[in-house]
N, C-alpha and C positions, 0 to 999 in steps of 0.2 A: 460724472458726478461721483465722487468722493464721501464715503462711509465711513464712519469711527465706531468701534464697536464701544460702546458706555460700559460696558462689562470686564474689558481689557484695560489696563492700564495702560498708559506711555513705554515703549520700551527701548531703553538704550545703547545704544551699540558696544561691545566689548572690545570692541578695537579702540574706536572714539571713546572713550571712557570719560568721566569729570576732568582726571587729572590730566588727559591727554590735550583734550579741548583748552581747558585753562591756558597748557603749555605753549600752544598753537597759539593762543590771543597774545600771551605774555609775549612771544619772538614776535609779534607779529608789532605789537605797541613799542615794542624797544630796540628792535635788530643786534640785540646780543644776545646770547647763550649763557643757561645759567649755571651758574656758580656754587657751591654747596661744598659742607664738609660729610665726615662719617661715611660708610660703606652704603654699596648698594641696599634697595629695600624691596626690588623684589623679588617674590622664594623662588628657592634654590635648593636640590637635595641639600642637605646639612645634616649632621649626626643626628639631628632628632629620627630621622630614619633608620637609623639603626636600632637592634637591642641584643643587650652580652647575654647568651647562654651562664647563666650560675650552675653551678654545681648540685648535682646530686644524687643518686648512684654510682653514678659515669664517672665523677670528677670529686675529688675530695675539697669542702672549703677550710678553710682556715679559721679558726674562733677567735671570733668578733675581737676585742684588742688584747688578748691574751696572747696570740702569737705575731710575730713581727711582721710587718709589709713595709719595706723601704721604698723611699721617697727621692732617694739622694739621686743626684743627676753630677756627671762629670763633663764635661765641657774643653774642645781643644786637644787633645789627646795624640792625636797624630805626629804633629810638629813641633808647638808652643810648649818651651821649655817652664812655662808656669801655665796648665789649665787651670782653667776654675771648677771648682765645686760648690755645687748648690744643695739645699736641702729638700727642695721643693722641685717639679720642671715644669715650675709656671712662672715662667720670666714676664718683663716689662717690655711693651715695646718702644721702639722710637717714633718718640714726641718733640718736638722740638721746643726749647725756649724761643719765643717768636711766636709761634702756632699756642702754645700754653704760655697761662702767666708761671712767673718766678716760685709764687707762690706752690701752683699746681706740682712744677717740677719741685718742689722741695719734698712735698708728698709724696710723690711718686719713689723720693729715696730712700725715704723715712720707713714708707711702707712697705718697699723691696727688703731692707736692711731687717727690719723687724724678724719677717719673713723668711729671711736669710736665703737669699733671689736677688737676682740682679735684675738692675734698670738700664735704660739705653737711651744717650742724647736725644737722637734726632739731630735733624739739619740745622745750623746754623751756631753749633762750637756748643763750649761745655763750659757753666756756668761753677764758680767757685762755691756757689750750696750746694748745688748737684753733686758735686766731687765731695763734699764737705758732708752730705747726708748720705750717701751710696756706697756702702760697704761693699758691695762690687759695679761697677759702673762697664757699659761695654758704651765706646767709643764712634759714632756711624758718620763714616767718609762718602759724603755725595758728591755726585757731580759736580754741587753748585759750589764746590770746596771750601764753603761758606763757614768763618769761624774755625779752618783747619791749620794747627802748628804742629810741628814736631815736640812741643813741650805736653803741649794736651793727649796728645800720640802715645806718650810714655807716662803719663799718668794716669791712663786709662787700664783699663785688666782686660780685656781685650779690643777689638777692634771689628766694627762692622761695614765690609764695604756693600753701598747699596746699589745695582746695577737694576731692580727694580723692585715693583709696591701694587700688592695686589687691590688696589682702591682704579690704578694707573699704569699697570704693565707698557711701556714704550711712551709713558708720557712724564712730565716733569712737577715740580711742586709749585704753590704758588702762595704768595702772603701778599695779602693787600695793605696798601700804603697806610692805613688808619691802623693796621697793628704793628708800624715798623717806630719804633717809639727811640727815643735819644742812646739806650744801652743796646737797645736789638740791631741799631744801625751802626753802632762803633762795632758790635760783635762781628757784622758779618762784611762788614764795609763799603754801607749801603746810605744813599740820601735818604734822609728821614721824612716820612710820608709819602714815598714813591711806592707806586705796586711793584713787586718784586717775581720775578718767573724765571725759577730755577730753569736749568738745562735739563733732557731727557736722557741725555750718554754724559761719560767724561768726558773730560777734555782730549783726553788723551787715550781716547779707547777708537780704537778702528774695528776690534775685533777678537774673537776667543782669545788668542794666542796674547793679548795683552794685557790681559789679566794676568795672567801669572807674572809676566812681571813686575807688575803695580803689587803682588800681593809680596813677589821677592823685596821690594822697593821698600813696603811695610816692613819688614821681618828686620831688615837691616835698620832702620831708624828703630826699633822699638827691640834691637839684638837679641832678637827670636824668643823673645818672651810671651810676646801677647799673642793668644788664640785669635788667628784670623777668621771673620765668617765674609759669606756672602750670600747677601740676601736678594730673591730674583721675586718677581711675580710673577704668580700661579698662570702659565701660557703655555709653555711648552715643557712643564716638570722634567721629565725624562732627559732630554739633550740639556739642558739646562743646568741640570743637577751633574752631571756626566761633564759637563766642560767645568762646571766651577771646580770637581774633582779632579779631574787633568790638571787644571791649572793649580793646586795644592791648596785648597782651601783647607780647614780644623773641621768647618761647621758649614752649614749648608741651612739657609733662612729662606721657607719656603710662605707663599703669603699669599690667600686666596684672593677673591673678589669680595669675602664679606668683612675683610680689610678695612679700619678707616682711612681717611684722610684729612689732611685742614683742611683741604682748600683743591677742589677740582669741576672739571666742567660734569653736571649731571650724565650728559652724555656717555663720558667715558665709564663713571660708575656705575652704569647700568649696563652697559653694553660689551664691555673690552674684560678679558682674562677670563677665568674659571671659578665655579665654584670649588672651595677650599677641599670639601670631600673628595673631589675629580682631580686633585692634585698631589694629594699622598700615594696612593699605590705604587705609579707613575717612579715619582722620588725614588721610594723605596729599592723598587723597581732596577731602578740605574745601580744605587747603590749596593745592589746585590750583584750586578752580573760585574761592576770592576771589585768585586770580593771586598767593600769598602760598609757594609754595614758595621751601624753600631763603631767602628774605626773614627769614620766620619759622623760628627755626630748630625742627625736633621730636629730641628726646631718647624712647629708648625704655626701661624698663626692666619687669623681671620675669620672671624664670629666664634669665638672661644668665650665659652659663659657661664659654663660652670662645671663642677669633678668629673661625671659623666661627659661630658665634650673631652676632657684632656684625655679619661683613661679612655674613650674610643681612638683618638687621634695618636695615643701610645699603642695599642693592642694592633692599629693600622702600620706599624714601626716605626714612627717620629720616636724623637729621644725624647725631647720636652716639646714647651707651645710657647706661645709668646700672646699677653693681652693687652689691647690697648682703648677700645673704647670702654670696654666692663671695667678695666681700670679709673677709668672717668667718671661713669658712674660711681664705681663704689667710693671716688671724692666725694661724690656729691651733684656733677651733671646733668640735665632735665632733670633737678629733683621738680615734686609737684608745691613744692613749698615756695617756687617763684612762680607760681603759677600765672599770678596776675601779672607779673611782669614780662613772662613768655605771652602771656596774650595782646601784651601793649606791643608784641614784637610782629602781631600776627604769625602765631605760632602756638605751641602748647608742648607742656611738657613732655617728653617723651617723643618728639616727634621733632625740635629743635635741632636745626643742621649750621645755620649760615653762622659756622664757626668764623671763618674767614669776617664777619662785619665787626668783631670784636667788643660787638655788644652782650655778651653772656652774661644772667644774671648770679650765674653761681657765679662767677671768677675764675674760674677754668681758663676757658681760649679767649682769654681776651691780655692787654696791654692796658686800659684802663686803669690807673690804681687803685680810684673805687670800687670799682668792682674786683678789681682782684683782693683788694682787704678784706672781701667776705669770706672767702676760704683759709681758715685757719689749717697751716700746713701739719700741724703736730697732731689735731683730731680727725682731720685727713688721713694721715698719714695711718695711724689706730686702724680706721675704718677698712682702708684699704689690707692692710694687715690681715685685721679680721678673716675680711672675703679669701684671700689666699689661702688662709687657715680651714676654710671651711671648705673650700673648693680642694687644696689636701685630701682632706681627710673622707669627701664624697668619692675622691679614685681611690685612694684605699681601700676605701667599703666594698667596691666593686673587685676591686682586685681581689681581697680577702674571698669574697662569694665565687670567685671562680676559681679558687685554690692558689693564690698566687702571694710568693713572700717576698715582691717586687714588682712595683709599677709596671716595669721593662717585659715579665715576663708575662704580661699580658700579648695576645697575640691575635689574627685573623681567624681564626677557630673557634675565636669565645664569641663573634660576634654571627648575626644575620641582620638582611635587610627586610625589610616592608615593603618595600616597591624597586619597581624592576633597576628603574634610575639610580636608586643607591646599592641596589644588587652588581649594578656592571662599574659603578665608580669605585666604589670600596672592594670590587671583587671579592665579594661575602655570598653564600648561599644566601637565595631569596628565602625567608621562613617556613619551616617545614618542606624545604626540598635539598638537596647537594647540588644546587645549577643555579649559576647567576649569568646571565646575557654576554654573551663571547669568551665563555670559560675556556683559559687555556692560551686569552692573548687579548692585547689591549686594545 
């Protein structure tokens, strides 16, 4: 006989959880696997773990905006007979025309430009507003060579090759056939309304050693102008960073787990790469023992949201960051002001993924024209502006309080961790002690 205490509520398993059970009926009702955009969602150390030592006996600060803290970031350096300089080192990252409406990328140029920061295609070729609104545009050669010419090659300021994407470390992209609309299909040279699944390697890659020729390949069509980068997801940082080096990268694009995506299976983005903290050291790491810090430059991105996230991800020694869903938002992405119409989606603001159905009611990731005429690219543009500006001047603040008259010279000594987890990824003293979990090796 079986007793229920009236006293105790029901209690639910933590393994089995709501959304896991759901998941279970969902493959169970349909026998496919789901589809989703944006980054993983569940927590992961991340810089909220940390916090910067300011200054104060020990350490002299800087007064407030009386004395100078620079911003400026240089790019390409190494080889690239024209780096770039930026004013900011909170770049755009790659979105693709395809995965974003027209509109969206125009924003995105308007408000790098503003900004005076570059934006980055994405898959699927480079759009004559994009080049038209992007006062520096960086160029991103995938696999799926989708939309790639030797003309767009050299009209770009640099060049990104992408061998992988912290969303999807070892897997490919994908655009479903409701977003491959009559321009997106001539772009990349695709039947229109077909689903589309990019490849996970190049074409022509077998291995380390082939990169460097694909990047000589580059240099030669684009006579060694444009800063090459390559960007890898966040798996194995250290060897990773170390062969894109060998192989003569400028720049080195590193990109955690909390990375978006248009369009992948749930699966992978919950399961596959690192989080983005557990993958800077590592980097750095490489880049210090081939004497190639700072030479080379490293860009960080993956759940980057605001000044404090970038001057952590700087003081960790990335040179700049790169953002790409906070960039969405600050267009205008799960605003709550579609609320009603993210709930006709079964969904709700803020919590809105299935970029890939290209039914978004901001206009963002969709191909729809109606919907994309909601986003107005020029107060877009403003918006996103804004946010850069303010995300600025938060790493400033911080840098200033820790005596510092340069983002750059921010460093791993201004920082500690909260918990052991980001004490051993960010190799930071845990707070109030000098010891973080396998001090002295990774």
């Amino acid at each position: 006989m079986s007793y229920h205490n009236p006293f105790t509520p029901p209690r639910k398993s933590a393994t089995f959880d709501d959304h896991t059970l759901a998941e279970i009926r969902r493959a169970a009702a349909t026998g496919i696997y789901d589809i989703r955009g944006a980054g993983t969602k569940r927590k992961v150390p991340h810089f909220d773990d940390l916090l910067f030592l300011g200054a104060s006996i020990s350490r002299y600060p800087l007064e407030g905006y009386r004395e100078k803290c620079d911003t400026t970031v240089t790019l390409g350096t190494r080889f690239a007979r024209k780096p770039i300089t930026l004013k900011t080192p909170i770049t755009i990252a790659g979105m693709s025309f395809g995965a974003l409406s027209g509109n969206a990328k125009e924003a995105l140029g308007r408000g790098a430009t503003i900004a005076g920061t570059s934006t980055t295609t994405g898959d699927g070729g480079m759009t004559d507003e994009e080049r038209g609104h992007s006062q520096t545009l960086v160029y991103q050669y995938l696999p799926s060579r989708y939309g790639m010419n030797p003309k767009d090659l050299r009209r770009a300021d640099a060049i990104e090759v992408v061998v992988g994407q912290g969303a999807k470390p070892g897997g490919g992209g994908m655009l479903l056939g409701q977003k491959i609309s009559d321009r997106v299909a001539n772009m990349r040279n695709l039947p229109k309304g077909i689903d589309q699944r990019s490849a996970c390697r190049h074409p022509d890659w077998t291995g380390p050693d082939d990169l460097e020729i694909k990047i000589l390949e580059l240099r030669e069509i684009t006579d060694w102008e444009k800063p090459i980068y390559i960007k890898v997801g966040g798996a194995r940082p250290y060897y990773d960073t170390a062969l894109a080096v060998k192989a003569g990268a400028d720049v080195v694009v590193l990109d955690g787990m909390q990375g978006g995506t248009a369009a992948t299976q749930d699966v992978f983005i919950e399961n596959v790469g690192m989080p983005t903290l557990a993958c800077i050291r590592p980097a750095v790491q490489a880049l210090q023992d081939l004497g190639m810090h700072r030479k080379v430059q490293l860009i960080v991105s993956g759940g980057i949201r605001s000044g404090a996230d970038v001057a952590k991800a700087l003081a960790l020694g990335a040179d700049a960051v790169a953002i790409g869903t906070a960039a969405l938002v600050a267009l205008g992405d799960n605003d709550p002001k579609w609320e009603e119409e993210y709930q006709k989606l079964g969904t709700t603001a803020g919590a809105y993924d299935d970029w890939h159905e290209g039914k978004d009611p901001a206009g963002i990731t969709t191909q729809d024209p109606e919907l994309a005429a909601r986003l107005d690219p020029v107060a877009a543009g403003r918006r996103l502006a804004n946010y850069l500006k303010v995300m600025t001047l938060e790493a400033q603040t911080i840098a200033r309080a820790c005596g510092k008259n340069h983002l750059h010279n921010l460093e791993p000594e201004d920082l500690v961790a909260l918990t052991m987890e980001a004490a051993a990824m960010a190799q930071v003293p845990l707070a109030g002690t000098n010891w973080f979990p396998g001090k002295g090796s990774f």
